[in-house]
N, C-alpha and C positions, 0 to 999 in steps of 0.2 A: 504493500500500500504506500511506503514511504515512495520509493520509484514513481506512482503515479501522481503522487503529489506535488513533485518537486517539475514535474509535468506539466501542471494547470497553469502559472503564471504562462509556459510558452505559448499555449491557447489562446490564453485569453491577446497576448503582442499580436498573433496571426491573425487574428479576426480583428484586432485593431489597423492592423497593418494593411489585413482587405480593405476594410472601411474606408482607410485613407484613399488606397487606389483607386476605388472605385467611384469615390465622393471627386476623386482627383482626374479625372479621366471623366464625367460627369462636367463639373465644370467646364473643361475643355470643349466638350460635346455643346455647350449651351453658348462658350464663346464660339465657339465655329457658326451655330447658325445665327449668332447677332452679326457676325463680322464676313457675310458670306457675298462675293463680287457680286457687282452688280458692273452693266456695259450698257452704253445708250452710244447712239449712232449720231457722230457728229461731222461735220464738211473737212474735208481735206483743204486749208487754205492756199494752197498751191496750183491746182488744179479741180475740176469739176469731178470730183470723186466722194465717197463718202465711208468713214470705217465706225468700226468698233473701240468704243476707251472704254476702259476698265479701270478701276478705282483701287485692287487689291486682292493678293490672293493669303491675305492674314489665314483665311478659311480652312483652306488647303492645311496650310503647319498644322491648326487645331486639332483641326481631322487626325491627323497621320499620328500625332504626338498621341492623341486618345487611344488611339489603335491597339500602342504600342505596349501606353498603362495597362486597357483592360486587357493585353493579352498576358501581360505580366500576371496581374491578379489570377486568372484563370487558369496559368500554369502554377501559381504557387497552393491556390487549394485542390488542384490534380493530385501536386509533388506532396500536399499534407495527405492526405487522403487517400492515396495510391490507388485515384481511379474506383470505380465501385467494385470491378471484378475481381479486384485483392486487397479488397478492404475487408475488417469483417462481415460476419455474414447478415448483411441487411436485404435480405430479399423478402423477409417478412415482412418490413416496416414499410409499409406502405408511404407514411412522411418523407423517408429517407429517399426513396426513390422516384416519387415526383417529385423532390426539390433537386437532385439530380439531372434528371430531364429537363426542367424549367429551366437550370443553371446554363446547361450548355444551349439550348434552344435560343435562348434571351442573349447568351456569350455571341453566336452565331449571327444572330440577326443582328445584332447592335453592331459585330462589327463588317456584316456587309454593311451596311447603311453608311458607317465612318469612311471605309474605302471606298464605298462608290461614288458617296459625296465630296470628297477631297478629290477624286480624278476627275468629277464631273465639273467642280468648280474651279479645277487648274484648265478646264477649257476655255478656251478662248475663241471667238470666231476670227478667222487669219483674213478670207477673202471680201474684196473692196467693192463697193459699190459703185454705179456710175448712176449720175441724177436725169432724171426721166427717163432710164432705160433700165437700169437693172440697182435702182437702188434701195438699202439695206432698211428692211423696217423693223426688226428686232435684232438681240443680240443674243447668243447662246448665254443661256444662265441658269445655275443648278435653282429645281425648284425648291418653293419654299417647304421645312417641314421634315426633310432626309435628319438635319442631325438632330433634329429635334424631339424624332423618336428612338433615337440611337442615344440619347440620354436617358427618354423615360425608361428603356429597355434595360439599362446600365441602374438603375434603381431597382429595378425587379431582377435585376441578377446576383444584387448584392444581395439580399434577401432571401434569395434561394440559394446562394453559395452560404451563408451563415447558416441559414435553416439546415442544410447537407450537413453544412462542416460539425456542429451540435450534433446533429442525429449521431455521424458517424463516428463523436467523441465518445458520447453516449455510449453506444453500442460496443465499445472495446472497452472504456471502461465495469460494465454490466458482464461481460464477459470474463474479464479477470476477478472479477469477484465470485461469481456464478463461479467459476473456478476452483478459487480459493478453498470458496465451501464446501466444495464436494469433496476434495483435496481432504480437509478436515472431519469430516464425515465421515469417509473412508477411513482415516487415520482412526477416530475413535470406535465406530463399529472393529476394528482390526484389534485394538484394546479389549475390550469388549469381550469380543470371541476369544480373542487369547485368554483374556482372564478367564472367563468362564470356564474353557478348557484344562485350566490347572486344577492339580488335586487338593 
């Protein structure tokens, strides 16, 4: 029991430490879609032509940098957790493994959503417009709302990666004791019988 004890502070750092990641990559996700380019179509002063200006691709970093967080976070309650297939045995626990599912499902979508809206808002439209003949009435530009559910989804991942990472503390610790006791049971029915057996 001492061994599991001196165990709980490291728990409770990792689920701080997700927290961080994920509140931290969250953030990032909610700058990205404030700070996401925008392009309006203005005259070439040189000649009769017309392009695309763009204001910024802050968006892009956001994105990418978020990516990077939540994939961090999701590898380190993998590396705590050893996955469910070698973890203890939670196939029972119903909780354990849809917060499982939710975790990666939520990991998954949130970070297509960060990668597809960082490539889609380092686009830029390249070709130029000519006035009354082929000129430019919009500009390519990520729509609103990509990272903006790539944040809410990074809330509900944190949530079900805590919920997992508890059950599946839970569950090893319930086991080493469940253990224990049989362990000790064993040991004194063996007393027991022994004694009994003497003359």
């Amino acid at each position: 029991m001492a061994g599991f004890a001196t165990s709980r502070p490291a728990s409770l750092a990792l689920a701080a430490l997700l927290s961080f990641l994920n509140l931290f990559a969250f953030l990032l996700a909610v700058g990205a879609e404030r700070r996401r380019s925008t392009g309006k179509v203005v005259p070439d002063e040189y000649d009769l032509r017309s392009y695309c200006l763009y204001d910024t691709d802050a968006s892009t970093v956001y994105g990418v940098t978020a990516f990077f967080v939540l994939l961090l976070a999701q590898a380190l309650v993998t590396a705590a957790t050893r996955c469910l297939c070698l973890g203890p045995a939670l196939s029972s626990r119903g909780c354990a493994v849809a917060s499982f599912v939710l975790s990666w499902i939520t990991f998954l979508t949130a970070e297509a959503c960060l990668i597809g809206g960082s490539v889609r808002n380092a686009y830029h439209t390249k070709y130029l417009g000519y006035y009354m003949k082929h000129d430019l009435v919009t500009c390519a530009t990520l729509r609103k709302g990509v990272f903006a559910a790539a944040a809410a989804l990074m809330l509900i991942n944190l949530l079900a990666s805590l919920l997992y990472y508890w059950s599946y503390s839970r569950a090893a610790t319930g086991g080493f004791i469940k253990h224990q006791n049989e362990v000790g049971m064993s040991m004194t029915d063996y007393g027991l019988d022994k004694g009994g057996s003497m003359p």
